[in-house]
C-alpha positions, 0 to 999 in steps of 0.5 A: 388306770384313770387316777385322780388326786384329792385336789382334782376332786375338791375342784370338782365340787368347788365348780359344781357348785356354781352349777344347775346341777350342785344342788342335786349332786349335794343332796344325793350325798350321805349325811354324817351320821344320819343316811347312806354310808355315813349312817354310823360315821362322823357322830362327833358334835363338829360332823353329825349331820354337817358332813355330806360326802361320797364313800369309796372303798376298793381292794387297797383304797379308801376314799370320802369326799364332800362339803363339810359346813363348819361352825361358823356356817362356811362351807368347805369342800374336801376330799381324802384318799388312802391308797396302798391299804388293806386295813379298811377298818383302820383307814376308815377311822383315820379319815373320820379323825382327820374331818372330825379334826378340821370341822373341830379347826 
């Protein structure tokens, strides 16, 4: 029954960063459009390949959460997570709008 909100997450990243281990947490995460779970997500010209983030899928949840670069080299950490849904493919396409929305910002 542990929950944690976007923000919790987002201060996540943002600490590890700064951390020994930031680095190889960042690399572990799938890359938009090229690896893992993101393989055939995010292929806008603003995500593909400048999204790296962690999935997650449960019965009524969905979540991605990552460091997304933006055109100007900034790296942003974000998170999203949708709770109450059982409509996966649905969900799953507004969270890829909503980041293909703030890369393109």
């Amino acid at each position: 029954t542990d929950r944690h909100s976007s923000r919790d997450m987002v201060a996540l990243l943002v600490a590890l960063r700064g951390t020994p281990i930031g680095q190889d947490v960042r690399d572990g995460l799938a890359i938009a459009a090229r690896t893992g779970t993101l393989a055939s997500r995010l292929r806008t010209p603003s995500t593909y390949g400048n999204v790296r983030a962690k999935t997650g899928t449960l019965e009524i949840s969905r979540s991605l959460s990552g460091y997304l670069e933006l055109s100007d080299g900034t790296d942003i950490a974000f998170s999203i997570v949708v709770n109450g849904t059982t409509t996966s493919t649905s969900t799953r396409a507004a969270i890829d709008r909503w980041v293909a929305t703030l890369a393109a910002a």
